[in-house]
C-alpha positions in Angstrom: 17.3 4.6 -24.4 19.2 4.3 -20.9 18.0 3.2 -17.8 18.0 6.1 -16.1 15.9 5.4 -12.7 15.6 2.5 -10.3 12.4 2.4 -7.8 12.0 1.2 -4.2 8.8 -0.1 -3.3 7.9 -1.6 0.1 5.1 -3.4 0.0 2.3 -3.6 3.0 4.7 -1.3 4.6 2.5 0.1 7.6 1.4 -3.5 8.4 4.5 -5.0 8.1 6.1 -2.5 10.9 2.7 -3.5 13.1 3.2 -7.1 12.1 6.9 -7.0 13.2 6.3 -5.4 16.6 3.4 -7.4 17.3 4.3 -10.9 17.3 0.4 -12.1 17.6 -0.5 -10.3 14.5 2.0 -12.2 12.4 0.4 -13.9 9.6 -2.9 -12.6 10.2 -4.9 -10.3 8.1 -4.3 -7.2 9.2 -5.6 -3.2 8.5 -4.0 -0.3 9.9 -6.9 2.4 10.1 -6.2 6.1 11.1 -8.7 5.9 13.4 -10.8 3.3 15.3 -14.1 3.8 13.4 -16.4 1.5 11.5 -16.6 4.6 9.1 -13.1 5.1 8.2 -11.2 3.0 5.6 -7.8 1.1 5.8 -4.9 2.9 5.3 -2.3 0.2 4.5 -3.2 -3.6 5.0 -1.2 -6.7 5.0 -0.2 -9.2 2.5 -2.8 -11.8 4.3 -5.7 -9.2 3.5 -5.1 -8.4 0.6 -5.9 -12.4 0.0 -9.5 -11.7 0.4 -9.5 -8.6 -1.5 -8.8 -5.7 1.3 -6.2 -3.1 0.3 -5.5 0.1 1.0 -8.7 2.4 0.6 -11.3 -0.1 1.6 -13.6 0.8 4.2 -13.5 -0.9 7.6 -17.1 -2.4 7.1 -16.2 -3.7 3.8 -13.1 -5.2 5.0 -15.3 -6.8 8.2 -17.6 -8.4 5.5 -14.9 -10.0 3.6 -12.9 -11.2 6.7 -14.7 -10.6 9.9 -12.0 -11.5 12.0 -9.2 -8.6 10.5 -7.3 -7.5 12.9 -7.8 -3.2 12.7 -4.6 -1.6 14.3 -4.6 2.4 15.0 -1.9 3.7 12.6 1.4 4.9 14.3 3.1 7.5 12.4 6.4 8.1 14.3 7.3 4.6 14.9 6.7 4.7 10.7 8.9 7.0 10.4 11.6 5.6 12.5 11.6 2.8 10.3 11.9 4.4 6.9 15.0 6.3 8.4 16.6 3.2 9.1 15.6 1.4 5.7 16.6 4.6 3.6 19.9 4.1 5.4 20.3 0.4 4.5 19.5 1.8 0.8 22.0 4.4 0.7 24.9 2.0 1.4 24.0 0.6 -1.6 23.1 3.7 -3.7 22.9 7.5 -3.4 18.9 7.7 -3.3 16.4 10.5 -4.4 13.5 12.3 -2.1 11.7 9.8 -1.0 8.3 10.1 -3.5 6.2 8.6 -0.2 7.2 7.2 3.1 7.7 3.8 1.3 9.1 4.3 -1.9 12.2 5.9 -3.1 13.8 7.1 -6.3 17.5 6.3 -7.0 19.1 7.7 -9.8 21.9 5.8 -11.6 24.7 7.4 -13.7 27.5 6.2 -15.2 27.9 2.4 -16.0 24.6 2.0 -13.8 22.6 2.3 -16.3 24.3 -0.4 -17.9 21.5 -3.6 -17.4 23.4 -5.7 -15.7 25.2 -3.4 -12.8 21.7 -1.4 -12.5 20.3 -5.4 -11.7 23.1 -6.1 -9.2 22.4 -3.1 -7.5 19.0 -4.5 -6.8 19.4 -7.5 -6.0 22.3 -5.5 -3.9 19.6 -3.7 -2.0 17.0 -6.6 -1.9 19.7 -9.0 -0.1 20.4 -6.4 2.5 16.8 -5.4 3.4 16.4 -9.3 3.5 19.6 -9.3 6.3 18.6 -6.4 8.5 15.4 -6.6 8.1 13.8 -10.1 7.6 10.1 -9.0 8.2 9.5 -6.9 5.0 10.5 -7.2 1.1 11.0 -4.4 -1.4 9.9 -4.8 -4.8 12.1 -2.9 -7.7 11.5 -1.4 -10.5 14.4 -0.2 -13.1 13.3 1.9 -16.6 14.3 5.1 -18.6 12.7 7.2 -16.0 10.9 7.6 -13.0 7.5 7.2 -14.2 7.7 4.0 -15.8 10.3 2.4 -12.8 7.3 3.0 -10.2 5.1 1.1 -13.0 7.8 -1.8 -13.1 7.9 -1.6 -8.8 4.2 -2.4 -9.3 4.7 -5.1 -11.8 5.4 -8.4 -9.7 4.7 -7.7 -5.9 5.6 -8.9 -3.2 9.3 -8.8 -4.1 9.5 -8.5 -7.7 12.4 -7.1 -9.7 11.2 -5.9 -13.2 13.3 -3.9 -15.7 11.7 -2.3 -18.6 13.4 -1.1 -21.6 13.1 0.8 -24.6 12.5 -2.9 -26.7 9.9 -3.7 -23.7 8.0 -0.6 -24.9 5.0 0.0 -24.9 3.8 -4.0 -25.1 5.2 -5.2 -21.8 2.6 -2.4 -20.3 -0.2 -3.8 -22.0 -1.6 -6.5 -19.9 -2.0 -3.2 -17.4 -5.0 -1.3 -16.5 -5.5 2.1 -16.6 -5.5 3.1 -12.7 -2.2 0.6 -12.6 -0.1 4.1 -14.0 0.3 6.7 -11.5 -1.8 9.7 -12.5 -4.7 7.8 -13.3 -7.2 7.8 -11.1 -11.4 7.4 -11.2 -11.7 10.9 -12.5 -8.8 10.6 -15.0 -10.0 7.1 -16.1 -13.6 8.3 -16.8 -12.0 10.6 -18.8 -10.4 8.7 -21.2 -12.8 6.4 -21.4 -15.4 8.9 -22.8 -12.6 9.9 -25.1 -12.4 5.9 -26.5 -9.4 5.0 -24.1 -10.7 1.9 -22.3 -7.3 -0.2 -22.6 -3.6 0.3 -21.7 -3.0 -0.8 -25.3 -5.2 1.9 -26.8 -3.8 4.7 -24.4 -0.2 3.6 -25.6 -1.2 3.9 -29.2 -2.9 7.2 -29.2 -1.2 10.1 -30.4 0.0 13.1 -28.4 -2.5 15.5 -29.5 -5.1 13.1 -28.2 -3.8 12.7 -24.9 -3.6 16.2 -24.8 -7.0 16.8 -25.4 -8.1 13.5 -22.9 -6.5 15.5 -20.3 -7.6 18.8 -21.5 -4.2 20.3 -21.0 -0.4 19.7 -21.2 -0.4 16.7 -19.1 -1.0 14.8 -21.6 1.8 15.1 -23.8 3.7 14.7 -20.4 2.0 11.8 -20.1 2.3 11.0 -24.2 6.5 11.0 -23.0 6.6 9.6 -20.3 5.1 6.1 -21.5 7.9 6.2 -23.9 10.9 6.6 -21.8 11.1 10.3 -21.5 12.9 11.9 -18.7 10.9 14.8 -18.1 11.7 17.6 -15.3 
């Protein structure tokens, strides 16, 4: 099966913009909140949180508790923006790029002798050494696979700047050691979900036939979802 998809992942994006601009926040944990509230939750947080467990989705007081000393910035959309631009600009000199599935991630689809192992790895190492050029604050972490779905898995694979390929021989046992909410479309309610149906594992989801997926999700989904994990490019 080709590799059909490679993903564009920056990591702690929202911090690293406020970390870049704001020289006395560099190196620092750091949460960018939408608002300045003890009862709103963190948005995006830095690498340096995310050392003592804060990530995006964790509430302001919890994040207090674990570091009291956290720096909470007010989240800046347009200056966000500005820098995606520019980064999906420094991307598209290397390759043609998709939508942009979030304001830090992006889609590129390879054709051709790209999806050949070895030129779709250049082209990411391509990308990674000129984000690391013009833009020596933030790092990109890269995933390449048979289709979208399981190249945002890989981008998740080995943060901060990771590049992980998965193949059709890499399927399903490199996904193993994952757990359920680490695939997109999983969430608490999904997850509670399969684990009533006897899904508690990564390994055990993998292995379970379509039909039961199908009835896990309680609709079509889950054959999608049955697919996808094995490579399928799906519209």
């Amino acid at each position: 099966m080709t590799l059909r998809c490679l993903y564009v992942d920056f990591n702690s994006f929202f911090a690293s913009v406020e970390q870049e601009d704001r020289a006395e926040l560099r190196g620092k944990p750091v949460g960018v909140v939408p608002v300045q509230s003890m009862t709103t939750c963190c948005i995006a947080a830095s690498v340096e949180a995310k050392q003592y467990g804060i990530g995006t989705g964790t509430l302001v007081s919890e994040a207090m508790e674990k570091f009291p000393d956290i720096a909470l910035v007010e989240a800046r959309p347009a200056r966000y923006v500005e820098v995606h631009h520019q980064l999906m600009d420094a991307i598209q000199d290397c390759i043609p790029h998709g939508q942009a599935a979030s304001i830090d991630e992006v889609p590129c689809w390879l054709i051709g002798r790209e999806r050949q192992r070895d030129h779709a790895v250049e082209i990411a190492r391509r990308i990674k050494r000129r984000i690391a050029d013009e833009f020596e604050w933030i790092r990109c972490s890269i995933g390449i696979a048979p289709n979208r779905f399981l190249a945002k898995t890989a981008s998740d694979m080995h943060k901060r700047d990771g590049l992980t390929v998965l193949e059709a021989g890499d399927l399903p046992h490199a996904l193993h050691a994952l757990e359920l909410r680490d695939l997109c479309g999983i969430g608490p309610s999904m997850e509670r979900r399969l684990r009533a149906a006897g899904i508690d594992t990564v390994a055990q989801l993998c292995a379970a036939s379509r039909e039961r997926l199908r009835l896990a999700w309680g609709s079509v989904e889950g054959e999608r979802f049955w697919m996808q994990l094995r490579g399928h490019d799906l519209p």
